[in-house]
Z-matrix of the N, CA and C atoms (Angstrom, degrees):
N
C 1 1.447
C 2 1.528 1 110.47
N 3 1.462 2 122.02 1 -44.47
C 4 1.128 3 138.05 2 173.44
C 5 1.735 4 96.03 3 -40.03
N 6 1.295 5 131.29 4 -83.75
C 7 0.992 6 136.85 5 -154.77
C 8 1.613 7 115.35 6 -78.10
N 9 1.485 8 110.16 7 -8.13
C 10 1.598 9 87.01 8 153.05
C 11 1.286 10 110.73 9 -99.45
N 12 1.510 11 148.26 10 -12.55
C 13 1.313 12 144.56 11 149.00
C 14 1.791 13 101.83 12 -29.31
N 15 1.162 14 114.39 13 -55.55
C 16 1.691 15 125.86 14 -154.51
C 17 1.548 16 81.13 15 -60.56
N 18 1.226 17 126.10 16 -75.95
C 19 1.472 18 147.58 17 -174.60
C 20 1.459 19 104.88 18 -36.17
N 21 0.985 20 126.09 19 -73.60
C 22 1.818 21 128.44 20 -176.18
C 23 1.645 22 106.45 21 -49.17
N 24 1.780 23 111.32 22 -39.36
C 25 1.574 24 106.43 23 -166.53
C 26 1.568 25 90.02 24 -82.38
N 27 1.520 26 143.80 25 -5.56
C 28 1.433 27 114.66 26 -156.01
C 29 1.344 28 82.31 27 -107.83
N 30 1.644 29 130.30 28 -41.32
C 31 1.416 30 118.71 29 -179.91
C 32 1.453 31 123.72 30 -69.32
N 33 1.428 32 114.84 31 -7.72
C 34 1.561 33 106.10 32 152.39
C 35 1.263 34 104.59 33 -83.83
N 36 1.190 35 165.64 34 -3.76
C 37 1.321 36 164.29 35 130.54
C 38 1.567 37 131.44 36 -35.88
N 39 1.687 38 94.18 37 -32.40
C 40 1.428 39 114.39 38 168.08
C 41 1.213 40 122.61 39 -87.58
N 42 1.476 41 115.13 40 141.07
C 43 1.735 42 127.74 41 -144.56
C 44 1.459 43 84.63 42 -171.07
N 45 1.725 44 102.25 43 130.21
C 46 1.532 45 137.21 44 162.92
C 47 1.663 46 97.47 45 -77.18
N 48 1.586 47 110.11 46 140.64
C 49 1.433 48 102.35 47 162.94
C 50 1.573 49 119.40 48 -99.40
N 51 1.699 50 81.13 49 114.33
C 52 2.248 51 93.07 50 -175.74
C 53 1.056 52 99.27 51 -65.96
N 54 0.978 53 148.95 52 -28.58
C 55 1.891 54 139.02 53 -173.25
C 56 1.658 55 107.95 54 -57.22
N 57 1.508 56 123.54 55 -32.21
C 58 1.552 57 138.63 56 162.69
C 59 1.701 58 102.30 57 -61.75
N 60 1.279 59 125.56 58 -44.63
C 61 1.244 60 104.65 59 -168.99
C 62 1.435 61 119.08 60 -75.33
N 63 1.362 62 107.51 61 -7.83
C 64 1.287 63 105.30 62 -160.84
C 65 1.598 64 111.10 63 -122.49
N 66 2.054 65 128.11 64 3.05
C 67 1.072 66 156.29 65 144.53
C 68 1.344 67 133.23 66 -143.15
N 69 0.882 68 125.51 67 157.46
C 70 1.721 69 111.57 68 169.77
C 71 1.356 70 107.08 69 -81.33
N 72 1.586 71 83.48 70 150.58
C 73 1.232 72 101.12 71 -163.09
C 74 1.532 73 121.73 72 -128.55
N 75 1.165 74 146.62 73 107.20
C 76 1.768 75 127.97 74 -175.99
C 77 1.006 76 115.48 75 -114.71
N 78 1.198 77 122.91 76 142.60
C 79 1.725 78 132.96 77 -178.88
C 80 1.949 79 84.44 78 -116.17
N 81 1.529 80 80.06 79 143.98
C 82 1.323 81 116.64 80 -161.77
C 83 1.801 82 99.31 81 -132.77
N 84 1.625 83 91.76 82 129.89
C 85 1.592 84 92.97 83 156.07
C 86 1.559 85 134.07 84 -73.54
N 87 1.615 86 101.34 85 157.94
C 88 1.533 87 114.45 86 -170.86
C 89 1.488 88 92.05 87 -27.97
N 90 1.075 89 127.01 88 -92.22
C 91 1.474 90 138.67 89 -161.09
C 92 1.596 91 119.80 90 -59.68
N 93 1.076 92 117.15 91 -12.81
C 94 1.207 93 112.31 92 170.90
C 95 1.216 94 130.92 93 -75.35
N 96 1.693 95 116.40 94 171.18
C 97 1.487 96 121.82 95 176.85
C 98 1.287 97 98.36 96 -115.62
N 99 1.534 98 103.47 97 145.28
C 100 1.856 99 106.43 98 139.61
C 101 1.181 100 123.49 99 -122.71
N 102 1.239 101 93.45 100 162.07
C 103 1.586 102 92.99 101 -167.71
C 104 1.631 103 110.67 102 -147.31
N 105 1.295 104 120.87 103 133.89
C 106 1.175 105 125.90 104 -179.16
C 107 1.765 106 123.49 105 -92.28
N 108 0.983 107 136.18 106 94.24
C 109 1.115 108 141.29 107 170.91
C 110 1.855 109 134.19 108 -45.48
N 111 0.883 110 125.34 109 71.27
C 112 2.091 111 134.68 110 -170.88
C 113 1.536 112 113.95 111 -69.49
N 114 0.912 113 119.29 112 110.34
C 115 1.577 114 119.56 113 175.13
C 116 1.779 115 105.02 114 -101.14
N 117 1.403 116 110.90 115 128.58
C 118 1.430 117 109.32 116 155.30
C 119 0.953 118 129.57 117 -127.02
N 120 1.325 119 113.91 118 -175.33
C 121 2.081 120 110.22 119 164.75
C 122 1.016 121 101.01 120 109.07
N 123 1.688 122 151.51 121 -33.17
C 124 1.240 123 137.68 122 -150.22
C 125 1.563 124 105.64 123 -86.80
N 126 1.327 125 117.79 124 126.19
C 127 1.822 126 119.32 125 -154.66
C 128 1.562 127 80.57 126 -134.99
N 129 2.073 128 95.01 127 128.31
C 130 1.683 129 93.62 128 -174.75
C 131 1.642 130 80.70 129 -103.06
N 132 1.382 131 115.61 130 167.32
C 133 1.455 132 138.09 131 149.44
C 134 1.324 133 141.66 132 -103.81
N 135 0.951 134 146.07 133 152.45
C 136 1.367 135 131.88 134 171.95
C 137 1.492 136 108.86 135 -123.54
N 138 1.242 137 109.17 136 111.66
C 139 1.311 138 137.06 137 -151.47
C 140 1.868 139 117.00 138 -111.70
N 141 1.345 140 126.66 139 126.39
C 142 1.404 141 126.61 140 167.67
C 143 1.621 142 102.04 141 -77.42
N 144 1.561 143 87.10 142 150.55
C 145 2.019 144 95.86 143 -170.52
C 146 1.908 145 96.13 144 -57.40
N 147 1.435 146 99.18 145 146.98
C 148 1.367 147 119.18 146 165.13
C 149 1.720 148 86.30 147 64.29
N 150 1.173 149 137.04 148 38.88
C 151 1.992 150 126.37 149 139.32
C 152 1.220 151 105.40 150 -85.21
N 153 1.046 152 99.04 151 161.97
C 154 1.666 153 118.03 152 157.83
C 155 1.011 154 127.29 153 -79.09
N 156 1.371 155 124.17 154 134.50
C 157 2.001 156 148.09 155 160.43
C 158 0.783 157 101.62 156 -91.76
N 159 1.431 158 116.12 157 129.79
C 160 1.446 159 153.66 158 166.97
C 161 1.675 160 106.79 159 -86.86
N 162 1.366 161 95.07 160 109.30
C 163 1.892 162 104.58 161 176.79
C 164 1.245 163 111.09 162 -44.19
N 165 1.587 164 114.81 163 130.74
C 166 1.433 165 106.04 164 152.01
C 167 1.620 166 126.34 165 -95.07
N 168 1.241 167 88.14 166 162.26
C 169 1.953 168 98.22 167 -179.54
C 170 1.295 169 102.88 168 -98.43
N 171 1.775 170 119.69 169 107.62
C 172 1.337 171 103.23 170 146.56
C 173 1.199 172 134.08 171 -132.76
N 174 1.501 173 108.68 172 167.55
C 175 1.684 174 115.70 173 -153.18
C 176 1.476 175 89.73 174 -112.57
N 177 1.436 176 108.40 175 -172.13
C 178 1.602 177 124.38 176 163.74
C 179 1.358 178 116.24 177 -168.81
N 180 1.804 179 124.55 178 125.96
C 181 0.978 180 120.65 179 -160.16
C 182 1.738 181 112.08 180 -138.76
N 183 1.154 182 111.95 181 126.76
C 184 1.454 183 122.78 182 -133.56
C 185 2.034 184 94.08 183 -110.78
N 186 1.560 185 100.02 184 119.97
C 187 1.464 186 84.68 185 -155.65
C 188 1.729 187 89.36 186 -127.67
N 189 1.564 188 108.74 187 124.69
C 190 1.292 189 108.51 188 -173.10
C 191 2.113 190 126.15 189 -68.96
N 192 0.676 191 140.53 190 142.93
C 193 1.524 192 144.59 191 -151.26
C 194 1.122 193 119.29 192 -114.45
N 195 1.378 194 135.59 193 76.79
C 196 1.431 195 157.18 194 -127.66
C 197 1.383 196 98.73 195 -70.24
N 198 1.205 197 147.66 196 151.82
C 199 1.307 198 149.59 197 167.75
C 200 1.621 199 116.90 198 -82.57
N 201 1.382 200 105.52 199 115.14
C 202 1.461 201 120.15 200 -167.54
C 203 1.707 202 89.79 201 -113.26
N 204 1.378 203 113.40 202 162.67
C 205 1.421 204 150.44 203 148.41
C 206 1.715 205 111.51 204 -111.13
N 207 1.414 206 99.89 205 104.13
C 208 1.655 207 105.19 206 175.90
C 209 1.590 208 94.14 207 -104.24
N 210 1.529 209 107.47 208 150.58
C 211 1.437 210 133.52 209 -160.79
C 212 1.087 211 95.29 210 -120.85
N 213 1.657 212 148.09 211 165.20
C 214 1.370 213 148.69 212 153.11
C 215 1.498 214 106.65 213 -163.63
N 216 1.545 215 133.38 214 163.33
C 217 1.058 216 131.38 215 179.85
C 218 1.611 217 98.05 216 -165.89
N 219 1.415 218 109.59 217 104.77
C 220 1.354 219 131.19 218 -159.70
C 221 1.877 220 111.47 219 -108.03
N 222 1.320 221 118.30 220 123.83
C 223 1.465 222 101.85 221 -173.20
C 224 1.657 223 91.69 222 -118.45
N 225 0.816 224 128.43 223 14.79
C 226 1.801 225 127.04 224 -179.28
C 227 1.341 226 106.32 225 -93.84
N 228 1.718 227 124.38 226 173.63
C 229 1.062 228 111.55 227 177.38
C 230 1.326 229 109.38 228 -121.71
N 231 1.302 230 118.11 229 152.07
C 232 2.009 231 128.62 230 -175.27
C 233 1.584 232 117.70 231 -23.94
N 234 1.552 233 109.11 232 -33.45
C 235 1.716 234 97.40 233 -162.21
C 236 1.514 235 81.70 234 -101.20
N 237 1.322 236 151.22 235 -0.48
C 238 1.514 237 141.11 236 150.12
C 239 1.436 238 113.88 237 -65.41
N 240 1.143 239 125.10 238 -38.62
C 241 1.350 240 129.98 239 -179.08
C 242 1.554 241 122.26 240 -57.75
N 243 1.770 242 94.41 241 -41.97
C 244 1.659 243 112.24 242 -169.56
C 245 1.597 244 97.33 243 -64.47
N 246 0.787 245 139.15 244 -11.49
C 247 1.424 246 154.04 245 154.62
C 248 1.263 247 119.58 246 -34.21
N 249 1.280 248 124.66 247 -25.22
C 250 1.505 249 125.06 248 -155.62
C 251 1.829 250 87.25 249 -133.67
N 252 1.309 251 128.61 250 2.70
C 253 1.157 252 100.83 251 166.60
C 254 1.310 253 127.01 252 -104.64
């Protein structure tokens, strides 16, 4: 009896994280960084045979990703949600 009590209270306890279904998402250690990486500059043309392309310049600029705690409190259920992606 003990152990389906244990069982019923831990699977109401158990929770998928919806914030993944609906972006990516990474958990990161204490000490770590993340960091997102941006490439620009690449300029397409649409060109007649034998014109000229004009070089593009590109850069890339690497921008670190502050450590947040997101909160949520969801009363709907999963296959309503999948809805919105």
């Amino acid at each position: 009896m003990t152990q389906v009590l244990t069982e019923t209270i831990y699977l109401g306890f158990e929770h998928e994280n919806l914030l993944a279904l609906m972006t990516q998402v990474q958990n990161a250690g204490f000490d770590e960084r993340v960091t997102v990486e941006e490439r620009r500059g690449l300029r397409a043309f649409f060109v007649a045979r034998g014109g000229y392309i004009e070089a593009s310049g590109m850069n890339a600029q690497v921008i670190e990703v502050p450590r947040v705690t997101c909160g949520f409190h969801v009363f709907e259920f999963e296959d309503k949600l999948g809805q919105f992606r």
